[in-house]
Structure formats: C-alpha cells, structure tokens
C-alpha positions as CSV (number, residue, x, y, z in Angstrom):
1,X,-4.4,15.5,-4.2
2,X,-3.5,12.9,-1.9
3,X,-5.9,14.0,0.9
4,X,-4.0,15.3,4.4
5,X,-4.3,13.9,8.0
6,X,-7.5,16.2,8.4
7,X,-9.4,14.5,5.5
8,X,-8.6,11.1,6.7
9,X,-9.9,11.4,10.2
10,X,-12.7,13.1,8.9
11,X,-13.3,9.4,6.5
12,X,-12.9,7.8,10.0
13,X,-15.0,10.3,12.2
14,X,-18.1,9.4,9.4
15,X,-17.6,5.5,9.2
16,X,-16.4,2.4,11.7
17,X,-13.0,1.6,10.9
18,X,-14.3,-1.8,9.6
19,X,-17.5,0.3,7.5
20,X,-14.6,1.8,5.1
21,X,-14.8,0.5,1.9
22,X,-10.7,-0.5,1.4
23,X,-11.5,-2.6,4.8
24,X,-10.8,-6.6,5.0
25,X,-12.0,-8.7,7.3
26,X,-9.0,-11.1,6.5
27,X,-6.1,-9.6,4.0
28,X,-6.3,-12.5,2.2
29,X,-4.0,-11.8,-0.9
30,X,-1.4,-9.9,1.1
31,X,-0.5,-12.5,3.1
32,X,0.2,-14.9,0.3
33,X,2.1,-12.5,-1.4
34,X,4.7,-11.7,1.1
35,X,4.8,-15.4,2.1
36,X,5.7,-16.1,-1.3
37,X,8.4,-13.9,-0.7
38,X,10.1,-16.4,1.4
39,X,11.0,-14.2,3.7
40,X,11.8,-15.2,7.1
41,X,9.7,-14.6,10.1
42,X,12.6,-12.0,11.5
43,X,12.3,-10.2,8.1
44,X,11.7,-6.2,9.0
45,X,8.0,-5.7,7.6
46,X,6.9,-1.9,7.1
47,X,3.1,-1.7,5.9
48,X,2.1,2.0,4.7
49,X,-1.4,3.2,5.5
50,X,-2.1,0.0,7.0
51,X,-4.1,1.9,10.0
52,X,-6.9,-0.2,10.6
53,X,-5.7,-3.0,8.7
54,X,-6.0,-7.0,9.6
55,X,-2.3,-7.3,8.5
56,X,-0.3,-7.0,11.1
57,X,-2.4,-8.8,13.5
58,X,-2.2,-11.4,10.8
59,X,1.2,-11.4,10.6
60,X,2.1,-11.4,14.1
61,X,0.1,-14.7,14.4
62,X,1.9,-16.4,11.8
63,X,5.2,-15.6,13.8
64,X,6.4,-12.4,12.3
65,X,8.5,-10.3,14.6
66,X,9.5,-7.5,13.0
67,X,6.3,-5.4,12.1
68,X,6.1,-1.5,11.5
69,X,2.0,0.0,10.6
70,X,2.6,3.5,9.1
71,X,-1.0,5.9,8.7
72,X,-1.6,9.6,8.4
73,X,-4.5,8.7,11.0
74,X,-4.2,8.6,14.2
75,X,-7.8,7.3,14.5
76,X,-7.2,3.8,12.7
77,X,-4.2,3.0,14.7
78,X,-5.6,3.4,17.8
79,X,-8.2,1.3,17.1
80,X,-5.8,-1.4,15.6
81,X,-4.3,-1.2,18.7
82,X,-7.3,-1.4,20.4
83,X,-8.0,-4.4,18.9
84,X,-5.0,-6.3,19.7
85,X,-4.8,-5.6,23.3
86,X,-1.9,-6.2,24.7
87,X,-0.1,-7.7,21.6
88,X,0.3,-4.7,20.3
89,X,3.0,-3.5,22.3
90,X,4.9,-6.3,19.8
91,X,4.3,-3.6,16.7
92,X,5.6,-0.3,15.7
93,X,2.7,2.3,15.3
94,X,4.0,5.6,13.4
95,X,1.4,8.5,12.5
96,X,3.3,9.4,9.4
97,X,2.9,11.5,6.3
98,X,4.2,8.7,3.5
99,X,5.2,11.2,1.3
100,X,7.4,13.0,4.0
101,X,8.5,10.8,6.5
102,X,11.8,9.7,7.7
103,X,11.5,5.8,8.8
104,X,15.4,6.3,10.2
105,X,15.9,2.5,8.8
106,X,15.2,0.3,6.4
107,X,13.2,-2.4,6.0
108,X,13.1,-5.9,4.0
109,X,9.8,-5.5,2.3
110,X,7.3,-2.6,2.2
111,X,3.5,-3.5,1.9
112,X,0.8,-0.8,0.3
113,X,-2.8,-1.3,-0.3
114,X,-4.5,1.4,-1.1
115,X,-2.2,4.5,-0.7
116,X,-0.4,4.8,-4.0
117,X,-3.4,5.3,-6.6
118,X,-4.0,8.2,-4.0
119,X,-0.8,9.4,-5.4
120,X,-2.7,11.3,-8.6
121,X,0.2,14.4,-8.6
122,X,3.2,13.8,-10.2
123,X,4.9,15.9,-7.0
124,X,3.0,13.5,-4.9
125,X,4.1,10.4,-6.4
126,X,7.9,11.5,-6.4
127,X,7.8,12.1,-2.9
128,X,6.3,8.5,-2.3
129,X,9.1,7.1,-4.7
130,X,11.5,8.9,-2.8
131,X,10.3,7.4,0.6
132,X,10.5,3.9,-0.7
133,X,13.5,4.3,-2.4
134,X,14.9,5.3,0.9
135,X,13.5,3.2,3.1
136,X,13.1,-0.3,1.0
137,X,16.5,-2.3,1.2
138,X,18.5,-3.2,-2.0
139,X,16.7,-6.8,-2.4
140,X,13.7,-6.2,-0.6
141,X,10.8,-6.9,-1.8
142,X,7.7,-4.3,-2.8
143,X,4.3,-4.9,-2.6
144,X,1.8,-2.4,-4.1
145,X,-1.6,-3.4,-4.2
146,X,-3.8,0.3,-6.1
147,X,-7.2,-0.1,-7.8
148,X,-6.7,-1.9,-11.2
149,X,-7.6,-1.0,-14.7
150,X,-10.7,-1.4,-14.5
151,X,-11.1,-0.1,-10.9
152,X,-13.2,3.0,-9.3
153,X,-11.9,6.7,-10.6
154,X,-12.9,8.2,-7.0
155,X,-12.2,6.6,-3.3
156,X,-13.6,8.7,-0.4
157,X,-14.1,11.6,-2.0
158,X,-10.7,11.8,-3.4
159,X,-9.3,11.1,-7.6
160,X,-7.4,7.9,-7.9
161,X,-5.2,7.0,-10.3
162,X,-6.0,3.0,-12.0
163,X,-2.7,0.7,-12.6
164,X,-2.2,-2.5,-14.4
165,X,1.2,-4.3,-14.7
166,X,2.5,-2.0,-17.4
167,X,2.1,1.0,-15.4
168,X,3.7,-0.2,-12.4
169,X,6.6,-1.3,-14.4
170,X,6.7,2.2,-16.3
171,X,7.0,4.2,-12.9
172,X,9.2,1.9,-11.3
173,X,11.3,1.1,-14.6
174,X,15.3,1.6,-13.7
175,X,15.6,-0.1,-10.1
176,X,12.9,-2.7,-9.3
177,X,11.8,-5.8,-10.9
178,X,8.5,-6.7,-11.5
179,X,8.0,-10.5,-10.1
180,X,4.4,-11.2,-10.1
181,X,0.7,-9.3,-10.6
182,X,-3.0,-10.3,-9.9
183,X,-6.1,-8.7,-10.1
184,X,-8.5,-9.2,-7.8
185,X,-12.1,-8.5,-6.7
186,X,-12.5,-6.6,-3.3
187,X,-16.2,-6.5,-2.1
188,X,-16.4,-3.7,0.2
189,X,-18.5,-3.2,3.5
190,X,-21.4,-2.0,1.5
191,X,-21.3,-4.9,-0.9
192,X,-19.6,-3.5,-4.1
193,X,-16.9,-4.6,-5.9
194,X,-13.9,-3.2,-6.9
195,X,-11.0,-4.0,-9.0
196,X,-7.6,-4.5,-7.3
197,X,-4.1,-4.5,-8.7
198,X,-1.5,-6.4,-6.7
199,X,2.4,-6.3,-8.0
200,X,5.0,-7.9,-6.3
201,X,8.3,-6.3,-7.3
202,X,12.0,-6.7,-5.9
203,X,14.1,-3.8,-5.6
204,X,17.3,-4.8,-7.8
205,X,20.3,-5.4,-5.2
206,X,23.3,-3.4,-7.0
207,X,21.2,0.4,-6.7
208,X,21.9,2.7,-3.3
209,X,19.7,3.3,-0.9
210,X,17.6,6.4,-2.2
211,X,18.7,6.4,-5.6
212,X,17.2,5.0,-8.7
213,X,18.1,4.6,-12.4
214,X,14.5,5.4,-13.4
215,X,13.3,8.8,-13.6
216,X,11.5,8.5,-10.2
217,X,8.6,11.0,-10.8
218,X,5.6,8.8,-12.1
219,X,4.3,9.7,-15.0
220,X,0.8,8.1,-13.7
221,X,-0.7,5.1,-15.7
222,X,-1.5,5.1,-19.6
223,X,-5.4,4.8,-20.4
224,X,-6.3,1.0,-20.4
225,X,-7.9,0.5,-23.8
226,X,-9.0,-3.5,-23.1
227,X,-12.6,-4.3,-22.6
228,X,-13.8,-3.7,-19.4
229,X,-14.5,-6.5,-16.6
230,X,-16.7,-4.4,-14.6
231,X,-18.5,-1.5,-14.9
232,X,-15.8,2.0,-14.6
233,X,-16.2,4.7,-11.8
234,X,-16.6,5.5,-8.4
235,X,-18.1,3.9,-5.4
C-alpha cells in the first residue's frame, strides 16, 4: 500500500516539512545526476513527490527553466512555495496521485526520490510504470532514487520495497537502459542513516510513448543475499 493523500498530510500535520526523515537540506546527489545528463537548461524537468523538496529551488538557481514538482500533498507544496516566494510563480506545482495522473505532456527527464519503493503492490507499481511510460519522452532520461539493499523495510508507517541495480533493471527490462547507480548514505533529521539507491536510466528512443517491451508490472526486488553494510529495518 502506497499510502493515499490522507496519510501523507497526516506525516506532514505530525512533523515540519524539514523534520521528515526523506528531507535534504541540499539534494546533493540529484543534482549531479541530472547534470550529468547533459541536459540543457530549457530541458522539461518533472520531479514526482518532490513536495517539500530543495530541488527545484536548486534547479531554478542553476538556470533551469522548465520545472514541474508533482505530490499527493498539498501541505509540502505550499510550503515549497512558501519558501521561494515569489520565484515560485517560475515552477509548476501539481497535487497529483502518481499512479493516476495525467501530466497532458511529456517531459525530458523524470526525477523520483523516495516514491517508488512506496510502490510494494504489484497493481501499484504498474500504474506508476504506466505513468512514466507515458509521460517520460523516448530518450529522456530517468532518475529513480528508492531505499537500497540494505535500506529500512518501513518509511512513515508504511512497507517499502529495497532495490539494488539488478532490480531496477529487472522491472524496467524491455524499454530503458540502465546508465549509472550509486548508493548512498542519507542521514535524516533525527540523525540516522539510511541506505539510498540512485539509477540513472535512459528511456530507449525507438519505443512509443506509453508502451514498453517489458512486462511493465514489477515484479518487486529479489532478496539481496550480500553482507549487509548497515544494520536492516526501519527507522
């Protein structure tokens, strides 16, 4: 269970926007990813669940222009909004059900942290699939950033599923490429740390727009049998 809009303002009705534990003072690793990307500044940016995220802001002062924040919350983007005054007039804000919603364009490269491993369902996570597949550009670029192998089993209150590179490329197998992956240590508000998976991924430029040659339903990740890095669980 992915959690609905209910659930989600509740996380933010109990905690600060900058006091939950996926929050980042500065999104670091993002922003070097979808540099790397060589994308140019006019490049159409859609980042899902980013809510009260530091990225756009980011972005925007590195000179991106083209910048869409997606959340099922209507709490964090009104305090991302809040926070960037009148800049943030240059963004697109959508309250939006990822699994549901119709973007009504497409976009060069679509940023996630922390919604997929949400995605625990199979239904779920072919619904999310379905989204991208529709809304991500033949050649854009994919960046999915879930809890890694080694990463917490519960985030606010909710099951997660734990991806390494061999997961992402199983559930994305068919239609996108798998360029790059990372894992990285995210020390939340509280002071723990938690494993992160990031996988950059390009969406292979000869599918159509909603279609894909892998199955598209997402089996979920394999058990990672390697020796642990930090301890398993939840926060």
């Amino acid at each position: 269970m992915a959690g609905d809009r209910a659930h989600w303002e509740g996380s933010y009705a109990q905690r600060a926007p900058d006091q939950v534990s996926w929050y980042e003072p500065v999104p670091q690793r993002s922003l070097e990813v979808i540099q790397a990307t060589g994308l140019g500044h006019d490049a159409s940016i859609l980042d899902v669940g980013g809510g009260a995220s530091r990225l756009a802001a980011e972005l925007l002062e590195l000179g991106y222009t083209d910048l869409t924040v997606a959340d099922i919350a209507t709490t964090a983007l009104v305090h991302a909004r809040a926070e960037l005054g009148g800049s943030a007039a240059r963004i697109t804000w959508i309250e939006a059900d990822i699994r549901t919603h119709d973007f009504g364009r497409c976009y060069d490269l679509w940023h996630d942290r922390a919604v997929f491993h949400f995605m625990v369902d199979a239904a779920d996570r072919k619904r999310y699939l379905d989204v991208l597949r529709k809304t991500l550009k033949p050649g854009g670029h994919l960046v999915l950033a879930t809890f890694g192998p080694q990463g917490p089993t519960q985030c606010s209150g909710l099951p997660v599923e734990r991806y390494g590179a061999d997961d992402v490329q199983q559930i994305l197998d068919g239609d996108f490429m798998l360029l790059s992956s990372s894992l990285v240590i995210h020390r939340t508000p509280s002071g723990k740390n938690q494993q992160f998976h990031y996988a950059h991924l390009v969406r292979k430029p000869n599918v159509l727009l909603g279609e894909g040659s892998g199955t598209g339903t997402g089996d979920g990740p394999k058990e990672d049998q390697g020796s642990d890095q930090q301890p398993r669980g939840s926060w």
